[in-house]
N, C-alpha and C positions, 0 to 999 in steps of 0.2 A: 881744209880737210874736214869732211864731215863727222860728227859725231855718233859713235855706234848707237844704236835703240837698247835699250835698259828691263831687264825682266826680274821679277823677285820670286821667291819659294818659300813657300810657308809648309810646316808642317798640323797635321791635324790635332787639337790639344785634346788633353785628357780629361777634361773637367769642367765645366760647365765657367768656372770662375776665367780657366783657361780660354774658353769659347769667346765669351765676351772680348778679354784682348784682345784675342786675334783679330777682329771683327773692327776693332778700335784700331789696331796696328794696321788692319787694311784701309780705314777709313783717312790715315795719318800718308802710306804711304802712295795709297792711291789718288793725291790731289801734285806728284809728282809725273802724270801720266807715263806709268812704263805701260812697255807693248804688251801686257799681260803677266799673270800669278800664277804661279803652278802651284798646285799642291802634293804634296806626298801621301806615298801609297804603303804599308808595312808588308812585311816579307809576308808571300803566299796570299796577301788578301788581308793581313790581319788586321787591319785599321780602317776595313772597305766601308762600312758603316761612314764611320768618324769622319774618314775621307766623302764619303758623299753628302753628307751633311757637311759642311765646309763648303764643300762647292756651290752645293743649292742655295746657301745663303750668302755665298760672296755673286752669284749671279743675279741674286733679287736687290745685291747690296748697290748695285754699280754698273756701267757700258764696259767697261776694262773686261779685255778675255779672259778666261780660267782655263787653264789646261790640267785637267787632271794627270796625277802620275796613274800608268797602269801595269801590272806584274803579268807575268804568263806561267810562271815554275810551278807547277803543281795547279792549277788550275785547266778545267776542260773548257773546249769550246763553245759549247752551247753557255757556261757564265759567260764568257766574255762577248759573245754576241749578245746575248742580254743587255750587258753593260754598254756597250757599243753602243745598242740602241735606245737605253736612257739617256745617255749622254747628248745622243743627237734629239732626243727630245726637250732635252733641257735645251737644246741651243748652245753647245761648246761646241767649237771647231777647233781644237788644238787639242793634242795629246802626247803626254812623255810617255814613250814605249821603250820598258826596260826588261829584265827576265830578272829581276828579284831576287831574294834568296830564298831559301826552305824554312820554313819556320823548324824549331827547334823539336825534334822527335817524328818528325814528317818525311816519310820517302816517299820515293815515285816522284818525276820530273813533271807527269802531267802529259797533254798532247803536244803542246807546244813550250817544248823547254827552253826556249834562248829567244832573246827580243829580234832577230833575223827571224825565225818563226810568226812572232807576233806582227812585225810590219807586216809580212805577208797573210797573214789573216785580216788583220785591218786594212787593207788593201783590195781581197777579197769580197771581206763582208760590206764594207762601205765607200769601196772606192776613192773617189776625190775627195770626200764630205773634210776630212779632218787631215789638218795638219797636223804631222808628226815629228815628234822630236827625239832622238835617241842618244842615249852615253856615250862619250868618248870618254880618251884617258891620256893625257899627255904625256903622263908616267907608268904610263902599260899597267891595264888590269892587274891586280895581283893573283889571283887565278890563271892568267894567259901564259902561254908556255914560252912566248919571243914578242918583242915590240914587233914585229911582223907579222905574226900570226893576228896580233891584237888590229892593227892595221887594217890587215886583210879584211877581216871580222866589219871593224865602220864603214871600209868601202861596200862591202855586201849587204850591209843594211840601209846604205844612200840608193844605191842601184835596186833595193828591193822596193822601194817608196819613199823613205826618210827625206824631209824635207829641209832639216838642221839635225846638227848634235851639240849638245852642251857637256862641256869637259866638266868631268869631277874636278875641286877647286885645286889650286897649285901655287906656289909664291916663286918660281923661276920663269921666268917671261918667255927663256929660251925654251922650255922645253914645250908650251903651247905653239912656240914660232917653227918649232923643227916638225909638229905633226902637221902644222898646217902646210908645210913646203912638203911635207912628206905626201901626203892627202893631193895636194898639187900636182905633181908629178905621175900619182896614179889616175889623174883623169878625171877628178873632182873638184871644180870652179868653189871654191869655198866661201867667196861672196854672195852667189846664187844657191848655194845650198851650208848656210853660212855654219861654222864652225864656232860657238857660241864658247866666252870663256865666263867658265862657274870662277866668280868671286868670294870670296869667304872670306868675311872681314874678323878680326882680331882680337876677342874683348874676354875672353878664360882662357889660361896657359893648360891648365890639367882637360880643360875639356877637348882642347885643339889635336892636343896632342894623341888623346883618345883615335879623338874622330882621324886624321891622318893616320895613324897606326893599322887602325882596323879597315883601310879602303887603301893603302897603300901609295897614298900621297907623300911626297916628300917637304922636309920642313926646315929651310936652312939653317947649316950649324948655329950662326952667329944669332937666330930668331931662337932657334931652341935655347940658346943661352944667353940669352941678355934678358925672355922670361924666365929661366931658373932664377935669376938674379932680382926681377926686383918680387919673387915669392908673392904677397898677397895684395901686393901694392895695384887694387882694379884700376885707378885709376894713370897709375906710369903704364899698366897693361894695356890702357885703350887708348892713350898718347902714343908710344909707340908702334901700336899694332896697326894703326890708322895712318903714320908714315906710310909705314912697309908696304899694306895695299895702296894706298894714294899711290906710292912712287909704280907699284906696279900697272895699276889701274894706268896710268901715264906715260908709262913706256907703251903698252897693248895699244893703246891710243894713236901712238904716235905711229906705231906700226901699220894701223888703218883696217884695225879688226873690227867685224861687221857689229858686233852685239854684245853686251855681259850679261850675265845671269846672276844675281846674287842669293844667294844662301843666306836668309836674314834671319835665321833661328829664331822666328816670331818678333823680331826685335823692330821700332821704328830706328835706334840709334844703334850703332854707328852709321846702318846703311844709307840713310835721307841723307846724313853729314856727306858722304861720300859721292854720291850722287850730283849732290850740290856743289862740291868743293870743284868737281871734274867737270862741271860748267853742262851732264848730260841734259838739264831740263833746256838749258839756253835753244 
Protein backbone atom coordinates (compact mmCIF):
# COMPACT_ATOMS: atom_id res chain seq x y z
CA UNK A 1 0.00 0.00 0.00
CA UNK A 2 1.26 3.27 -0.77
CA UNK A 3 1.78 6.04 1.49
CA UNK A 4 -0.28 9.27 1.39
CA UNK A 5 2.04 12.72 0.48
CA UNK A 6 2.26 14.84 3.72
CA UNK A 7 1.54 18.86 3.64
CA UNK A 8 1.94 21.17 6.68
CA UNK A 9 0.20 24.89 7.68
CA UNK A 10 1.77 27.52 9.21
CA UNK A 11 0.16 30.45 10.21
CA UNK A 12 1.71 34.08 9.76
CA UNK A 13 3.46 35.32 13.31
CA UNK A 14 3.00 38.50 14.91
CA UNK A 15 6.34 39.63 15.78
CA UNK A 16 9.31 39.74 14.38
CA UNK A 17 10.95 37.24 17.39
CA UNK A 18 7.78 35.06 15.97
CA UNK A 19 9.00 35.48 12.24
CA UNK A 20 12.33 34.10 12.94
CA UNK A 21 10.78 30.74 14.28
CA UNK A 22 8.70 30.25 11.91
CA UNK A 23 11.34 30.47 9.39
CA UNK A 24 13.36 27.89 11.70
CA UNK A 25 10.31 25.53 12.10
CA UNK A 26 10.18 25.66 8.21
CA UNK A 27 13.83 25.08 7.88
CA UNK A 28 13.29 21.82 10.65
CA UNK A 29 10.19 20.69 8.87
CA UNK A 30 11.20 21.13 5.49
CA UNK A 31 14.17 18.59 5.42
CA UNK A 32 11.05 16.00 5.78
CA UNK A 33 10.06 16.91 2.20
CA UNK A 34 6.28 17.26 2.40
CA UNK A 35 4.42 18.12 -0.89
CA UNK A 36 4.25 21.73 0.18
CA UNK A 37 3.31 24.70 3.19
CA UNK A 38 0.44 26.52 3.21
CA UNK A 39 0.09 29.42 4.84
CA UNK A 40 -2.87 31.25 6.49
CA UNK A 41 -4.75 34.08 5.54
CA UNK A 42 -7.07 36.31 8.45
CA UNK A 43 -10.67 36.98 8.21
CA UNK A 44 -11.32 39.65 5.33
CA UNK A 45 -7.61 40.14 4.41
CA UNK A 46 -6.47 40.87 7.89
CA UNK A 47 -3.08 39.43 8.09
CA UNK A 48 -2.59 39.88 4.07
CA UNK A 49 0.64 41.86 4.70
CA UNK A 50 2.04 39.23 7.28
CA UNK A 51 0.75 36.68 5.12
CA UNK A 52 2.67 37.81 2.02
CA UNK A 53 5.65 38.23 3.73
CA UNK A 54 5.82 34.75 4.98
CA UNK A 55 5.41 33.54 1.73
CA UNK A 56 7.99 35.68 0.04
CA UNK A 57 10.48 34.57 2.36
CA UNK A 58 9.55 30.82 2.69
CA UNK A 59 9.84 30.91 -1.39
CA UNK A 60 13.44 32.48 -1.31
CA UNK A 61 13.86 29.98 1.72
CA UNK A 62 13.53 26.57 -0.26
CA UNK A 63 12.20 24.48 -3.74
CA UNK A 64 9.12 23.14 -1.47
CA UNK A 65 5.78 24.75 -2.70
CA UNK A 66 3.87 27.46 -0.67
CA UNK A 67 0.32 27.70 -1.23
CA UNK A 68 -1.01 30.72 0.01
CA UNK A 69 -4.36 30.70 1.94
CA UNK A 70 -6.85 33.18 0.13
CA UNK A 71 -10.30 34.81 1.60
CA UNK A 72 -12.87 36.44 -0.87
CA UNK A 73 -15.80 37.73 1.90
CA UNK A 74 -15.71 41.29 1.62
CA UNK A 75 -13.06 41.69 -0.66
CA UNK A 76 -13.45 43.10 -4.51
CA UNK A 77 -12.21 41.81 -7.53
CA UNK A 78 -9.88 43.94 -8.84
CA UNK A 79 -7.64 42.95 -5.02
CA UNK A 80 -7.82 39.76 -5.68
CA UNK A 81 -6.81 39.88 -9.22
CA UNK A 82 -4.09 41.83 -8.10
CA UNK A 83 -3.18 39.30 -5.74
CA UNK A 84 -3.50 36.52 -8.18
CA UNK A 85 -1.10 38.18 -10.14
CA UNK A 86 1.68 38.75 -7.50
CA UNK A 87 1.48 35.40 -6.71
CA UNK A 88 2.01 34.04 -10.13
CA UNK A 89 4.80 36.44 -10.14
CA UNK A 90 6.40 35.23 -7.27
CA UNK A 91 6.18 31.64 -8.85
CA UNK A 92 3.39 29.83 -6.40
CA UNK A 93 1.25 27.41 -8.27
CA UNK A 94 -0.96 26.31 -5.53
CA UNK A 95 -3.72 28.06 -3.54
CA UNK A 96 -6.24 27.40 -0.52
CA UNK A 97 -9.48 29.08 -1.75
CA UNK A 98 -11.66 29.64 1.23
CA UNK A 99 -14.55 32.62 1.70
CA UNK A 100 -13.41 33.57 5.19
CA UNK A 101 -15.04 35.34 7.75
CA UNK A 102 -15.96 39.14 8.16
CA UNK A 103 -13.70 40.78 10.29
CA UNK A 104 -15.45 41.97 13.39
CA UNK A 105 -17.65 45.48 12.69
CA UNK A 106 -17.43 44.78 8.79
CA UNK A 107 -20.58 44.22 6.53
CA UNK A 108 -21.09 43.72 3.06
CA UNK A 109 -20.06 40.22 1.62
CA UNK A 110 -18.04 41.91 -1.13
CA UNK A 111 -18.36 40.58 -4.93
CA UNK A 112 -17.51 37.37 -4.34
CA UNK A 113 -18.97 36.04 -1.05
CA UNK A 114 -18.45 32.18 -0.78
CA UNK A 115 -15.18 30.26 -2.08
CA UNK A 116 -17.49 28.52 -5.20
CA UNK A 117 -17.32 32.19 -6.13
CA UNK A 118 -13.70 32.52 -5.69
CA UNK A 119 -12.70 29.11 -7.63
CA UNK A 120 -14.64 30.64 -10.40
CA UNK A 121 -12.76 33.85 -10.55
CA UNK A 122 -9.51 32.10 -10.10
CA UNK A 123 -10.48 30.02 -12.90
CA UNK A 124 -11.34 32.92 -14.88
CA UNK A 125 -8.56 35.21 -14.22
CA UNK A 126 -5.91 32.54 -14.42
CA UNK A 127 -7.05 29.59 -15.68
CA UNK A 128 -4.71 26.38 -15.19
CA UNK A 129 -1.74 28.42 -13.65
CA UNK A 130 -2.78 27.40 -10.04
CA UNK A 131 -3.83 24.66 -8.25
CA UNK A 132 -6.41 24.90 -5.97
CA UNK A 133 -7.41 23.63 -2.80
CA UNK A 134 -10.64 24.18 -0.96
CA UNK A 135 -12.46 23.35 2.66
CA UNK A 136 -14.29 20.43 3.28
CA UNK A 137 -15.85 19.42 6.55
CA UNK A 138 -16.40 15.86 7.77
CA UNK A 139 -18.46 17.20 10.30
CA UNK A 140 -20.59 19.72 8.32
CA UNK A 141 -19.91 23.39 8.36
CA UNK A 142 -21.38 24.87 11.35
CA UNK A 143 -23.05 27.59 9.51
CA UNK A 144 -24.59 24.90 6.76
CA UNK A 145 -28.12 24.34 7.13
CA UNK A 146 -27.85 19.99 6.36
CA UNK A 147 -24.75 17.63 5.79
CA UNK A 148 -26.26 17.77 2.32
CA UNK A 149 -26.48 21.07 1.54
CA UNK A 150 -22.77 21.18 2.87
CA UNK A 151 -22.07 18.28 0.47
CA UNK A 152 -23.72 19.78 -2.22
CA UNK A 153 -21.70 22.95 -1.67
CA UNK A 154 -17.71 20.78 -2.11
CA UNK A 155 -19.15 19.03 -5.02
CA UNK A 156 -19.79 22.60 -6.71
CA UNK A 157 -16.55 23.78 -5.85
CA UNK A 158 -14.55 20.48 -7.41
CA UNK A 159 -16.74 20.86 -10.65
CA UNK A 160 -16.06 24.56 -10.50
CA UNK A 161 -12.14 24.00 -10.73
CA UNK A 162 -10.91 22.77 -7.24
CA UNK A 163 -8.36 20.36 -7.63
CA UNK A 164 -8.30 18.89 -3.87
CA UNK A 165 -10.07 19.87 -0.60
CA UNK A 166 -8.56 19.50 2.78
CA UNK A 167 -10.96 18.75 5.72
CA UNK A 168 -10.97 20.89 8.72
CA UNK A 169 -9.19 18.66 11.36
CA UNK A 170 -11.43 15.65 13.21
CA UNK A 171 -10.29 12.64 15.62
CA UNK A 172 -13.28 10.13 14.12
CA UNK A 173 -11.76 8.35 11.26
CA UNK A 174 -15.54 7.39 10.33
CA UNK A 175 -16.61 10.52 9.85
CA UNK A 176 -13.74 11.66 7.12
CA UNK A 177 -14.57 7.87 5.64
CA UNK A 178 -18.45 8.59 5.20
CA UNK A 179 -17.78 12.00 3.30
CA UNK A 180 -15.31 10.46 1.26
CA UNK A 181 -17.98 7.50 0.09
CA UNK A 182 -20.47 10.15 0.22
CA UNK A 183 -18.18 12.55 -2.27
CA UNK A 184 -17.95 8.92 -4.26
CA UNK A 185 -21.14 8.33 -5.04
CA UNK A 186 -21.88 11.91 -6.12
CA UNK A 187 -19.34 11.47 -9.07
CA UNK A 188 -16.12 12.64 -7.42
CA UNK A 189 -12.96 10.12 -8.03
CA UNK A 190 -11.51 11.39 -4.58
CA UNK A 191 -7.93 9.97 -5.44
CA UNK A 192 -7.81 12.21 -8.50
CA UNK A 193 -9.24 15.03 -6.92
CA UNK A 194 -7.99 13.98 -3.61
CA UNK A 195 -9.82 14.56 -0.42
CA UNK A 196 -6.92 15.73 1.94
CA UNK A 197 -7.48 14.84 5.82
CA UNK A 198 -6.52 18.17 8.19
CA UNK A 199 -4.50 16.46 11.03
CA UNK A 200 -4.34 18.33 14.23
CA UNK A 201 -2.16 16.88 16.44
CA UNK A 202 -2.68 17.22 20.36
CA UNK A 203 -0.29 19.30 22.72
CA UNK A 204 -3.04 22.10 24.89
CA UNK A 205 -6.34 20.71 26.34
CA UNK A 206 -7.91 24.55 26.81
CA UNK A 207 -6.52 25.56 23.28
CA UNK A 208 -8.03 22.36 21.49
CA UNK A 209 -10.96 22.72 22.71
CA UNK A 210 -11.24 26.39 21.79
CA UNK A 211 -10.28 25.91 18.42
CA UNK A 212 -12.96 22.69 17.94
CA UNK A 213 -15.74 24.76 19.56
CA UNK A 214 -15.54 27.61 17.45
CA UNK A 215 -15.20 25.63 13.83
CA UNK A 216 -17.44 22.98 14.88
CA UNK A 217 -15.37 20.02 14.93
CA UNK A 218 -16.08 17.26 17.28
CA UNK A 219 -13.79 16.08 20.13
CA UNK A 220 -14.44 12.55 21.69
CA UNK A 221 -16.02 12.20 24.97
CA UNK A 222 -13.25 9.98 26.33
CA UNK A 223 -10.34 12.77 24.66
CA UNK A 224 -12.22 15.56 26.28
CA UNK A 225 -12.02 13.71 29.41
CA UNK A 226 -9.06 11.89 30.13
CA UNK A 227 -7.51 15.85 29.17
CA UNK A 228 -9.91 17.35 31.90
CA UNK A 229 -7.95 14.89 33.99
CA UNK A 230 -4.59 15.14 33.63
CA UNK A 231 -5.21 19.48 33.95
CA UNK A 232 -1.74 20.96 33.52
CA UNK A 233 0.26 17.94 33.17
CA UNK A 234 1.85 19.26 29.06
CA UNK A 235 3.66 16.57 29.11
CA UNK A 236 0.89 13.25 29.89
CA UNK A 237 -1.02 16.09 27.34
CA UNK A 238 1.38 15.38 24.35
CA UNK A 239 1.92 11.35 25.36
CA UNK A 240 -1.40 10.92 25.00
CA UNK A 241 -2.54 13.29 22.32
CA UNK A 242 0.11 11.62 20.10
CA UNK A 243 -1.57 8.14 20.65
CA UNK A 244 -4.95 9.31 19.73
CA UNK A 245 -3.67 11.04 16.32
CA UNK A 246 -1.00 8.24 15.75
CA UNK A 247 -3.76 5.67 16.02
CA UNK A 248 -5.93 7.79 13.78
CA UNK A 249 -3.19 8.91 11.30
CA UNK A 250 -3.16 4.73 11.03
CA UNK A 251 -6.30 3.72 10.50
CA UNK A 252 -6.71 6.87 7.55
CA UNK A 253 -3.67 4.89 6.24
CA UNK A 254 -4.81 1.77 6.22
CA UNK A 255 -7.96 3.07 4.59
CA UNK A 256 -5.70 4.20 1.49
CA UNK A 257 -6.37 8.03 1.86
CA UNK A 258 -4.41 10.05 -0.76
CA UNK A 259 -2.71 12.83 1.39
CA UNK A 260 -2.75 14.64 5.25
CA UNK A 261 -2.39 18.11 5.91
CA UNK A 262 -1.23 19.00 9.15
CA UNK A 263 -2.18 21.88 11.20
CA UNK A 264 1.37 22.33 12.99
CA UNK A 265 0.52 25.52 15.01
CA UNK A 266 4.18 26.78 13.95
CA UNK A 267 5.34 23.98 16.01
CA UNK A 268 8.38 21.51 14.57
CA UNK A 269 7.03 18.91 17.54
CA UNK A 270 4.66 16.89 17.79
CA UNK A 271 4.26 17.05 13.99
CA UNK A 272 8.06 15.80 12.46
CA UNK A 273 7.33 13.00 15.52
CA UNK A 274 4.34 11.98 13.80
CA UNK A 275 5.31 11.99 10.43
CA UNK A 276 8.13 9.93 11.32
CA UNK A 277 6.61 7.54 13.47
CA UNK A 278 3.98 6.74 10.30
CA UNK A 279 6.99 5.73 8.29
CA UNK A 280 5.43 9.02 5.69
CA UNK A 281 9.15 10.11 4.76
CA UNK A 282 10.11 6.19 4.00
Amino acid sequence: MSKPVFSFEFFPAKTEQGHEKLLNTFDELNTLSPAYFSVTYGAGGSTRSRTLDIVQALCARGDTQIAPHMSCIGDDKIEIAGLLDHYKELGIKRLVALRGDLPSGQVGMGELPFALDLVKFIREHSGDHFHIEVAAYPEMHPQARSFDFDVNNLVNKYQAGANAAITQFFYNADSYLYLRDTLEKRGIDTMAQPLVAGIMPITNSSNLVRFADSCGADIPRYVRKQLADFGDDRKAIGEFGFDVVYRLCERLINEGIPAMHFYTMNKVEPNKRLVEALGLTV
